[in-house]
mmCIF file of the C-alpha atoms, coordinates in Angstrom:
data_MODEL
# 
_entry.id   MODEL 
# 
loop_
_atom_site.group_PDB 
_atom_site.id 
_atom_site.type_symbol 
_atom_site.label_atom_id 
_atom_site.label_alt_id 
_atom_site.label_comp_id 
_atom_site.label_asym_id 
_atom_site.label_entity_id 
_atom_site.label_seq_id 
_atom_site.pdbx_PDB_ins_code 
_atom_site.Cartn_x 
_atom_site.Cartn_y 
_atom_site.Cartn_z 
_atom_site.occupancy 
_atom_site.B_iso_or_equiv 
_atom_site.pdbx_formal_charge 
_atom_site.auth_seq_id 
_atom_site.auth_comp_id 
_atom_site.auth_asym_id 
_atom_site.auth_atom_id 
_atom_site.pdbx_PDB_model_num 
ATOM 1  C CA . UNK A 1 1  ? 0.000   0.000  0.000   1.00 0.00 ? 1  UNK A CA 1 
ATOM 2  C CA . UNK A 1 2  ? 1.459   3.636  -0.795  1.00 0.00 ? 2  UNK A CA 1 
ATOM 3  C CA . UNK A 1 3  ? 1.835   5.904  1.894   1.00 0.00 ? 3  UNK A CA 1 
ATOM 4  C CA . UNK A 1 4  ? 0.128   9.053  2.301   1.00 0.00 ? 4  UNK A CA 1 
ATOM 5  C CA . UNK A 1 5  ? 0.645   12.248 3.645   1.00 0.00 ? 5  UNK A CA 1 
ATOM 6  C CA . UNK A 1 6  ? -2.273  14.842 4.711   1.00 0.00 ? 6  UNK A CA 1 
ATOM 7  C CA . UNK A 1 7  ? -1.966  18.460 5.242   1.00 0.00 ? 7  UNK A CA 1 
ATOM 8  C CA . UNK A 1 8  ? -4.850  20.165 6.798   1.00 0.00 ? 8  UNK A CA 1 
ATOM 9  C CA . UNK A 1 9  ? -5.009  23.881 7.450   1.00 0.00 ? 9  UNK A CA 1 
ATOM 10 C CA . UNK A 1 10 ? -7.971  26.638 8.637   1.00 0.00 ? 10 UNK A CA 1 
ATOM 11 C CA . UNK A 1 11 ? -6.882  29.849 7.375   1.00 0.00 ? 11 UNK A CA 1 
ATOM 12 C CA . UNK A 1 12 ? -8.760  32.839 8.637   1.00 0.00 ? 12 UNK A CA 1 
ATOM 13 C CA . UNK A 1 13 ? -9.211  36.321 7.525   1.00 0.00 ? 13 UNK A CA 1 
ATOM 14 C CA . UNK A 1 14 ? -6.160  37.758 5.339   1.00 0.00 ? 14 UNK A CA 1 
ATOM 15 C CA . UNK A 1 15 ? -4.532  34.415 4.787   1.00 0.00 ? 15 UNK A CA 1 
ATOM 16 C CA . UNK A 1 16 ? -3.666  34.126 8.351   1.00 0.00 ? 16 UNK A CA 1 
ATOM 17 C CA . UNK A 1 17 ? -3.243  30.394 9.579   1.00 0.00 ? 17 UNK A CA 1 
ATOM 18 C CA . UNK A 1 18 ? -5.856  29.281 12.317  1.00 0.00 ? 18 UNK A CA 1 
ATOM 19 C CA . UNK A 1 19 ? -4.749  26.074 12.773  1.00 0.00 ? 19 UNK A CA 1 
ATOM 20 C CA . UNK A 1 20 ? -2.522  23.457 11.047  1.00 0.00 ? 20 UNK A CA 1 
ATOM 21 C CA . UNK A 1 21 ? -1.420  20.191 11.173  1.00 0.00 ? 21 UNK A CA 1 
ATOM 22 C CA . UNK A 1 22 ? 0.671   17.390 9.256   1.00 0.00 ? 22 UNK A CA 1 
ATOM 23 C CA . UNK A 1 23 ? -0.004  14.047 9.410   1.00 0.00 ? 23 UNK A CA 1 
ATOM 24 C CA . UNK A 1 24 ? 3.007   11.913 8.291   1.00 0.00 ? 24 UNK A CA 1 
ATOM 25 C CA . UNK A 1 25 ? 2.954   8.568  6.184   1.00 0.00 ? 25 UNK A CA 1 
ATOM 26 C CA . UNK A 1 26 ? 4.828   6.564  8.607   1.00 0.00 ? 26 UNK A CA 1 
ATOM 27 C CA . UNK A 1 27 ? 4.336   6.772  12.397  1.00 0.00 ? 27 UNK A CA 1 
ATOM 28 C CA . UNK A 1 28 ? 7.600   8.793  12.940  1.00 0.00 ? 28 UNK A CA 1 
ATOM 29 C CA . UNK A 1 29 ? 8.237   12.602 11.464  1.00 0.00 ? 29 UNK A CA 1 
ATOM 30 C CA . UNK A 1 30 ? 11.207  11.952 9.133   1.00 0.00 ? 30 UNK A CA 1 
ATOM 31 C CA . UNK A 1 31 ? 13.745  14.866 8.169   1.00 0.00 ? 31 UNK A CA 1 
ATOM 32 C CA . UNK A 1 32 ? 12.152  14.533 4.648   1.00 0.00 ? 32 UNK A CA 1 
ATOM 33 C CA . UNK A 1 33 ? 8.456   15.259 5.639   1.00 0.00 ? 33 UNK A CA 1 
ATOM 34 C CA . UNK A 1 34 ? 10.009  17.928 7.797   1.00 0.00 ? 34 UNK A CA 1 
ATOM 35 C CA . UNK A 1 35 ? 11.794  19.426 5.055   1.00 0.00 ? 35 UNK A CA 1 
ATOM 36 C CA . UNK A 1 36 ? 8.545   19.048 3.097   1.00 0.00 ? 36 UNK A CA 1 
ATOM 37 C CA . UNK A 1 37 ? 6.288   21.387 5.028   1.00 0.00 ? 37 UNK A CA 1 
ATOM 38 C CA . UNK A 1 38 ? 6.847   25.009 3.659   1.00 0.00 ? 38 UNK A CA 1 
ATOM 39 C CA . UNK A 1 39 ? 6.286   22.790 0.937   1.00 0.00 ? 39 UNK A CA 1 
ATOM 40 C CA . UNK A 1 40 ? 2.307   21.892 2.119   1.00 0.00 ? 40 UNK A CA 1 
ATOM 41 C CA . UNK A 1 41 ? 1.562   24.915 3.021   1.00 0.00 ? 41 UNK A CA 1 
ATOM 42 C CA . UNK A 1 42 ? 2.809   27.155 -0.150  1.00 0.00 ? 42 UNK A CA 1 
ATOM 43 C CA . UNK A 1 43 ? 0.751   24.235 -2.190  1.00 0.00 ? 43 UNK A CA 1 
ATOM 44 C CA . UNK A 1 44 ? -2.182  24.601 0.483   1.00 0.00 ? 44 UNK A CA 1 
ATOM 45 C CA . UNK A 1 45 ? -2.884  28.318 0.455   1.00 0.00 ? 45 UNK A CA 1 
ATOM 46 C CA . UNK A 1 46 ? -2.279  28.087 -3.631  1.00 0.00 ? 46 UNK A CA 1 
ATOM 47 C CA . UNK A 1 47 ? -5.167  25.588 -3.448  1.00 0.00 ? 47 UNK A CA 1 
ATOM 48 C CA . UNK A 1 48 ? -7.135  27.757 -1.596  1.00 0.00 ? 48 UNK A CA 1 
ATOM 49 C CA . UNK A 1 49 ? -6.972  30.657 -3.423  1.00 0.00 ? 49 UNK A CA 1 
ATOM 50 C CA . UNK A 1 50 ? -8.389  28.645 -6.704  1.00 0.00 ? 50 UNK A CA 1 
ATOM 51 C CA . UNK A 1 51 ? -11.054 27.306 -4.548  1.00 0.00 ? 51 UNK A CA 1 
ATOM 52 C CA . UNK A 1 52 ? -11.762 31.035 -3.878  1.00 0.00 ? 52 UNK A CA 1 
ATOM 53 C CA . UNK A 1 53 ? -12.080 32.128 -7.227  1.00 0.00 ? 53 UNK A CA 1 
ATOM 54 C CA . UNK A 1 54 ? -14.318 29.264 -7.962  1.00 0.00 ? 54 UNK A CA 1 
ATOM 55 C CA . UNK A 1 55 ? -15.944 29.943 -4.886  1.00 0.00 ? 55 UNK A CA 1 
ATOM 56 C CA . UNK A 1 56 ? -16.957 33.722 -6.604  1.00 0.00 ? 56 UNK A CA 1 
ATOM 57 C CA . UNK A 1 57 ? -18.971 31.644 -9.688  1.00 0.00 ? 57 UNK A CA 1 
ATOM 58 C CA . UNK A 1 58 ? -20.964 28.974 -7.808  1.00 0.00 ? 58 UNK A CA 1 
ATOM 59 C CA . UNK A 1 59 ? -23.492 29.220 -4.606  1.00 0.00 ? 59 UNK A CA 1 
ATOM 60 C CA . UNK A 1 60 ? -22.404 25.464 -3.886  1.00 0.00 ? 60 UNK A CA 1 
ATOM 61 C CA . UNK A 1 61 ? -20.302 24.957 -0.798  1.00 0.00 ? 61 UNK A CA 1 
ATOM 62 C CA . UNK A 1 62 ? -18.437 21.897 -1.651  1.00 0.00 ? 62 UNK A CA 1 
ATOM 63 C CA . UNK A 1 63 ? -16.255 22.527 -4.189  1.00 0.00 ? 63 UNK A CA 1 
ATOM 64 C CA . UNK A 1 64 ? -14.702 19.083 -4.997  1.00 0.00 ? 64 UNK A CA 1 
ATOM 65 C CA . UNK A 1 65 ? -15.129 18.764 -8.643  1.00 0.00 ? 65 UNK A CA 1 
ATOM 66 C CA . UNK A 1 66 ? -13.753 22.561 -9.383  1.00 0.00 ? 66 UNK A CA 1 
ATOM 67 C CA . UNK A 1 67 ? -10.300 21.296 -9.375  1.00 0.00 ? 67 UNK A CA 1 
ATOM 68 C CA . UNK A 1 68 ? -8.996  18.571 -11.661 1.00 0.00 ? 68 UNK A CA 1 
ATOM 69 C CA . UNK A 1 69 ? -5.093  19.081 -11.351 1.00 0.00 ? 69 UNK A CA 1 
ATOM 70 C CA . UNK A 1 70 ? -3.388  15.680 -10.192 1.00 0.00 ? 70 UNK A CA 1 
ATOM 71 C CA . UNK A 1 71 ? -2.625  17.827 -6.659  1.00 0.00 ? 71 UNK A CA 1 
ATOM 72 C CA . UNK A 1 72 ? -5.763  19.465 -5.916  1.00 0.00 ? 72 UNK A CA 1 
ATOM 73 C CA . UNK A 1 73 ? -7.483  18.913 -2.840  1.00 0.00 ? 73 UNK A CA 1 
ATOM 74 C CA . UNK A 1 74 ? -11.505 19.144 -2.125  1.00 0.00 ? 74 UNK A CA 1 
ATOM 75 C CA . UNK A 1 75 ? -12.195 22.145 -0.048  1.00 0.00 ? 75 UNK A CA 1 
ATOM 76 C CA . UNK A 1 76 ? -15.143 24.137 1.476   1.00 0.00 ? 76 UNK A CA 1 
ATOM 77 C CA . UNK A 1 77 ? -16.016 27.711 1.945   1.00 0.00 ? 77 UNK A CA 1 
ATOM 78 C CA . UNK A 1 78 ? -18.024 27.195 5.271   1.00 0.00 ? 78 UNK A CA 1 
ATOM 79 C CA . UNK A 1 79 ? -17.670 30.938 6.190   1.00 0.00 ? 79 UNK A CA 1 
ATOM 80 C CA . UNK A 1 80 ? -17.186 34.170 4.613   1.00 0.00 ? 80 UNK A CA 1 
ATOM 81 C CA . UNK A 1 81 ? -13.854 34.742 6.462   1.00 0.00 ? 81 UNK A CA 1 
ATOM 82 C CA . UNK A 1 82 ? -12.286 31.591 6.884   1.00 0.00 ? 82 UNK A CA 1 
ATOM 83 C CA . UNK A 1 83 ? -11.596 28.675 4.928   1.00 0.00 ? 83 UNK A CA 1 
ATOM 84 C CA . UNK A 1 84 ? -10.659 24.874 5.212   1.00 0.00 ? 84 UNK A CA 1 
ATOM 85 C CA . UNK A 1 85 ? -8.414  23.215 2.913   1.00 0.00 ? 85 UNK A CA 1 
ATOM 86 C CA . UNK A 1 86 ? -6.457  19.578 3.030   1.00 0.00 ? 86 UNK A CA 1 
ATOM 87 C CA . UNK A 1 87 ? -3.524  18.181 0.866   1.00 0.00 ? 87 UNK A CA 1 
ATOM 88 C CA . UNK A 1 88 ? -2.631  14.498 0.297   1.00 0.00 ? 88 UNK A CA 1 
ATOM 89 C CA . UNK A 1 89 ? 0.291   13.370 -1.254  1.00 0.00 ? 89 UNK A CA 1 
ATOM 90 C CA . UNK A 1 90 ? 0.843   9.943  -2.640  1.00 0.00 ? 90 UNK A CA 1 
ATOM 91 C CA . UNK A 1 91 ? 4.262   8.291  -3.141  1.00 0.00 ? 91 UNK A CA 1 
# 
């Protein structure tokens, strides 16, 4: 089975980080996935900002099948201000 990585982030108002968290493949945090995490969150606030311009032509809030890119991640635009987003990367 391939492991997986997960990224989850709740950025507020201005692009300012709530809350975030990485969730490694393996049960340890190696130096790699360290290395890796400006990484997640430059890819997860690039995510977000395409969910927000789809966000501006659609009333739906799930947003799932705006993105197609290999990378993207589902997100949701539960409030006005503040936004949810998650990565998962595949090896």
């Amino acid at each position: 089975m391939a492991n997986k990585e997960f990224y989850f982030a709740i950025i507020g108002h201005c692009d300012q980080p709530i809350f975030e968290m990485d969730f490694p493949a393996g049960e340890k945090k190696t130096k790699e996935s360290e290395g890796t995490r400006h990484l997640n969150h430059y890819i997860g606030h690039a995510a977000l900002d395409i969910v927000d311009e789809h966000a501006l032509t659609t009333s739906q809030m799930y947003l799932k099948g705006t993105l197609t890119e290999r990378s993207s991640p589902p997100g949701e635009e539960p409030l006005q201000a503040s936004r949810l987003g998650w990565i998962h990367l595949q090896d």
